[in-house]
Each structure stands twice: as structure tokens, then as C-alpha cells.
N, C-alpha and C positions, 0 to 999 in steps of 0.2 A: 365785542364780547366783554359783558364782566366779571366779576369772580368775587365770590362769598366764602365765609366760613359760616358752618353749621354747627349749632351744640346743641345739647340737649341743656331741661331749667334743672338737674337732677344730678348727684354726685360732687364730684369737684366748681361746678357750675353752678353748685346752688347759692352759690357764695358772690352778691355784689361783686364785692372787692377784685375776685378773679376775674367775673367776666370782662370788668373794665380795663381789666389789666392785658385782657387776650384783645381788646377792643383796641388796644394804644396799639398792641406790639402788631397787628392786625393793617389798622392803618396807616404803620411806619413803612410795613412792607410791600405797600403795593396794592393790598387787595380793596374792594369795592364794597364789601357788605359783612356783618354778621345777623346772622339771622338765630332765633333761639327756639326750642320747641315748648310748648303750651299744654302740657300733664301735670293732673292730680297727682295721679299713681305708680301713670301708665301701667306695666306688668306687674301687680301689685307683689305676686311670691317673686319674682327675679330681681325687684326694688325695694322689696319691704328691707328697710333697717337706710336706707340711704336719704337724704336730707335732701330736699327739692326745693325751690325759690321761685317766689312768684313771677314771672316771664315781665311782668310791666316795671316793677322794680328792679329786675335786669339788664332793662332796655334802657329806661333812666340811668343806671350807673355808666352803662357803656356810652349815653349819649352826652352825660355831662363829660367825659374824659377824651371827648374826640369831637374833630369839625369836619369830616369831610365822609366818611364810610357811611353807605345807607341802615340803617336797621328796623326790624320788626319780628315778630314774631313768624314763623316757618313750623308749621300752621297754627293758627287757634282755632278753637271748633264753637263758631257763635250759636252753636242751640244750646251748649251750658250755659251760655253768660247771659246779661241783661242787655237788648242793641241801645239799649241808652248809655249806661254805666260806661259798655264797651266805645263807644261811639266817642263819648269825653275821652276815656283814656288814651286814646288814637290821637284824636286833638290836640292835647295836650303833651301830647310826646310828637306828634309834628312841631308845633309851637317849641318844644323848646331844643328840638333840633335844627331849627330853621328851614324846615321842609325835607327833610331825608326819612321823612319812616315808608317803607311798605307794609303795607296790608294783607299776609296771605292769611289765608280763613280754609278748612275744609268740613267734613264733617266730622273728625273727631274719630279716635278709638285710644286703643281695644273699649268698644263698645262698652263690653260686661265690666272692665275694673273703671271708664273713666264716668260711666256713663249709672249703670243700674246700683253703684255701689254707694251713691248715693240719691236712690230714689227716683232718677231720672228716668225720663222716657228713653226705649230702647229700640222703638220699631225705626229701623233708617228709612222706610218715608218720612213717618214724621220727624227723625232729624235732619231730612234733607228739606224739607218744607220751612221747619223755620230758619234753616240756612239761608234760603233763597229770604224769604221774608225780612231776616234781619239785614242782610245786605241791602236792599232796599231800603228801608228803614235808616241803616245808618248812611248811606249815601245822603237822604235828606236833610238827618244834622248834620253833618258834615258842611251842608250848603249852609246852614247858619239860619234858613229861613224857618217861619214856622209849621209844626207837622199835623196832621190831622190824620187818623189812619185806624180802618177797621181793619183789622186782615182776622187769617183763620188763629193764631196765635198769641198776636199782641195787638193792643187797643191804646193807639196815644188821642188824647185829649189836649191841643193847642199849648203843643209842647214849642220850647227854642231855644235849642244850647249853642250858649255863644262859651269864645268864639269860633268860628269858622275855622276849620283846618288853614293852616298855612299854604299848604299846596290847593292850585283850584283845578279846576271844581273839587279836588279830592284825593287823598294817596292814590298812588295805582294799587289796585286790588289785583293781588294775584290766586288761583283757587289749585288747590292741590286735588288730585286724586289717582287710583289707579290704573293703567291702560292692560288692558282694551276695555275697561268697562265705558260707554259712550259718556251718559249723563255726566259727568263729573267735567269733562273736557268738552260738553255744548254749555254746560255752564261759564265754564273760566271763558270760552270764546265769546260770551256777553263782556264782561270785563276788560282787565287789560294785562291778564299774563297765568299761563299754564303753569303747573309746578305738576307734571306727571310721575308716578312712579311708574314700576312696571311689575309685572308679572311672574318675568322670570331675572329683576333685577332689583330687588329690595333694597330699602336705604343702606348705603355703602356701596353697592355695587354699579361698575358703570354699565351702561344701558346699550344694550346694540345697539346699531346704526339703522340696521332696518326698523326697527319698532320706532325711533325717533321718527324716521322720514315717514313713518305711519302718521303716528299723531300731528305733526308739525301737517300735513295734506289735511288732515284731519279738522285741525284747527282752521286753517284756510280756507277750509271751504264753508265753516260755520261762523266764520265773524260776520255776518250781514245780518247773523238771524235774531233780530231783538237785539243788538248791542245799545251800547247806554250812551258811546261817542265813536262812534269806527275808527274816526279820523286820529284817535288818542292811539300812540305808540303800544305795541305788545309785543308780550315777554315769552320767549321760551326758555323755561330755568329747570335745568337737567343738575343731578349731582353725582356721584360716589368719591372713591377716593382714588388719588394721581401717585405717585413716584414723589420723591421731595426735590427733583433735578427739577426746574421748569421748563429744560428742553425735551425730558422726556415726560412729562407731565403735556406737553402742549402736544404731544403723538398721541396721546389718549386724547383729548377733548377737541384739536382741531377737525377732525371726521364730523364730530358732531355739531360744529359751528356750522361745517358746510351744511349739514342737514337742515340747520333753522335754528341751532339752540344759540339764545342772545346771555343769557346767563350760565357761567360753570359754577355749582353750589358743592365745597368742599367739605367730604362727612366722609364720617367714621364708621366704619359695621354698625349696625343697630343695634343685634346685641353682643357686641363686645365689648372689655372691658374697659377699651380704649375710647370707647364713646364719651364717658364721661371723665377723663383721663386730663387736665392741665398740662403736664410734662411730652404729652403726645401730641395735642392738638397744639399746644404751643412750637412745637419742635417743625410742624407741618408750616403752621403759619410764616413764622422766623424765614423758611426761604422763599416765599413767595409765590403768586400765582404763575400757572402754566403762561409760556410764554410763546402765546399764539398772537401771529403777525397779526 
């Protein structure tokens, strides 16, 4: 099992300087990962007036200030961005962490503020399509070789961005989405790690046992179908938020290791005030992850 902090690019987090600073005090203590979230606006009336920072520039500050914690974005939604521009960017922050970034990717919302508020397509076929599309796509640069690619969406012409990801063939890609909807979770079982929510467990809150042991069957029984390397290690990364004791913190999330979950991701309500809060999420971090055997 290993354990992450969660933040949002929005509030107190919009700010380099902080996150590398939750990024040090983060890796002092124990923990394995920060991960950051990837919004324009998000809820633009419950956000408008608060200061956001771009998630790549983020990840930069937090990875020049630490050697050993993984990071990445938790989610970015590749049907707004470009899978080339995106594709470097990953590279290039693998490279200069020495191979510790993950990749989780979904489709992205609140649809209408992140999505239609600037001009974007809104129909979620079509941004589950270029989802799948860009994934694809960036898997190739990632290999470093050259690409040649018609699809329904993007058209590359004897393209080759070097260099190559640090990690090979490629970060692990993990894909988020919410259960019981299928799609979202036969996708990530191509890959190499789930990030489920749930239905009646929205970020912050931890997740029953039974709806884990759903999806985690769920999973299992969909890795053969079209995966890209079977053989490549897979994630099940559950989050909400623990107790600040680690022994009673590891009563919460041991239940759910037994079920399958390889990752515990540490977050705050979604929307509370405390989500985007330094003196909170630092306060969390400071004692350390749940201390399951």
C-alpha cells in the first residue's frame, strides 16, 4: 500500500512556492505521492474571485524540491489539451524527476464551466473519444519513435518528440472515473491503474467496502480485454480523508487494502473550505500516513 496527498491547482495551491513547500513537508513524512487537480475554473460561481495555477508548473516546483515522492496530475482531462504539447509536458517532467511522474487522465468536468465556457465540445462521447484517442497517441510519443496517425480527431504527420519518457515504455497511466458507470473502469483496465470515485462517495469521502470489492472484481475481470502490457503492474487508488492518528487512520483504509486498493489518496471534501486550505492539508500531512501493516 502507498499513500498520496491530494490538492486542488486552486486557492492556497495556486501558489508554486506552497505546493513545493507541502511537497518537502509531504516527503519528510512518509508519504508516497502528491497528486494535483487540473481545472480552468472548475465551479466557476463557488471559485470565481480565487487564484488558480497551472498544474504543470506545480508539479515542476514540487519536483525540483523533492527526490523521492511520485507526482502528477489527479486528473487532467486530455480532450482540452493538445496530446502533443501534453505528451512533452509528461516527458519532460518525468525527465527531470528521474522517472516518478504518474499520469492519471479522465474526462474532465463540470463539463459546462470547464468545457463549453470556452467554446469546447461538450457532448461526452465525443470527449470520451478523444480521450481514448489522445491516450493512444501519447503512448507513441512517449516511445520516442516516429508517429503517423489518422484518427477521428487528430491527424499527425511524421511527427518525433524526443526525448523518450524516462520511465519505459511509459508512466503508468492511471484513468479516473465514477462507479458503477462501466466505461470509465474498462478503460483504466486497458492501462495500468483505476482512480474510481463513487456514487455515493464523492471526493473526500471514504468509499464502502462493498462498492470497492465491486469494482476491484470488476477490474479483474477486464484486464485481458485489449490491454496495452497485462504483464505491467495495476493500481487501485481509492481516496477521502483519515483521522490525523495513523493508527486510527489505518482502521479506515486497512478494510480497503484487503479489498484491492494498492494506493490510499489523502483529500479533503470537495467542496469545503478546507480543500484548498495550506494550514489544513499541511496539518494532515505533518503526521503522516495511515499506518497499515
Amino acid at each position: 500500500m502507498r499513500y498520496s496527498i491530494n490538492i486542488p491547482n486552486f486557492g492556497d495551491f495556486a501558489d508554486p512556492r506552497i505546493v513545493a513547500e507541502l511537497a518537502v513537508a509531504a516527503e519528510q513524512a512518509g508519504w508516497d505521492g502528491l497528486f494535483v487537480w487540473d481545472h480552468v475554473v472548475h465551479d466557476k460561481e463557488r471559485r470565481r474571485g480565487q487564484p488558480f495555477g497551472d498544474p504543470w508548473m506545480l508539479l515542476t516546483a514540487a519536483a525540483l524540491a523533492t527526490t523521492r515522492i511520485r507526482l502528477g496530475p489527479l486528473v487532467t482531462p486530455p480532450a482540452r489539451r493538445r496530446p502533443e504539447q501534453l505528451a512533452r509536458q509528461v516527458a519532460t517532467l518525468d525527465a527531470l524527476t528521474g522517472g516518478r511522474v504518474v499520469f492519471g487522465a479522465g474526462l474532465g468536468g463540470p463539463i459546462e464551466d470547464e468545457f463549453a465556457t470556452f467554446g469546447e465540445p461538450t457532448d461526452p462521447v465525443v470527449l470520451a473519444e478523444r480521450l481514448d484517442e489522445s491516450l493512444e497517441l501519447m503512448a507513441r510519443y512517449w516511445s520516442g519513435e516516429r508517429v503517423d496517425h489518422d484518427g477521428r480527431h487528430y491527424t499527425v504527420r511524421d511527427a518525433e518528440l524526443l526525448p523518450a519518457t524516462t520511465q519505459r515504455p511509459r508512466p503508468p497511466v492511471w484513468i479516473a472515473g465514477i462507479w458503477p458507470t462501466r466505461r470509465p473502469m474498462r478503460r483504466a483496465a486497458r492501462w495500468d491503474g483505476a482512480v474510481p470515485m463513487f456514487a455515493e462517495a464523492r471526493h473526500g469521502v471514504v468509499p464502502p467496502v462493498e462498492r470497492v470489492r465491486e469494482v476491484s472484481a470488476f477490474l479483474a475481470e477486464h484486464r485481458g480485454d485489449g490491454h496495452r502490457d497485462p504483464a505491467r503492474p495495476f493500481d487501485l487508488v481509492l481516496g477521502g480523508r483519515t483521522p490525523a492518528d495513523p493508527a486510527a487512520a489505518a482502521e479506515v483504509v486497512a478494510p480497503l487494502a484487503e479489498a484491492g486498493a494498492t494506493w490510499w489518496d489523502e483529500r479533503q471534501l470537495r467542496d469545503s473550505a478546507e480543500v484548498h486550505s495550506m494550514r489544513v492539508v499541511s496539518a494532515r500531512v505533518e503526521h503522516g500516513p495511515p499506518a497499515v501493516p
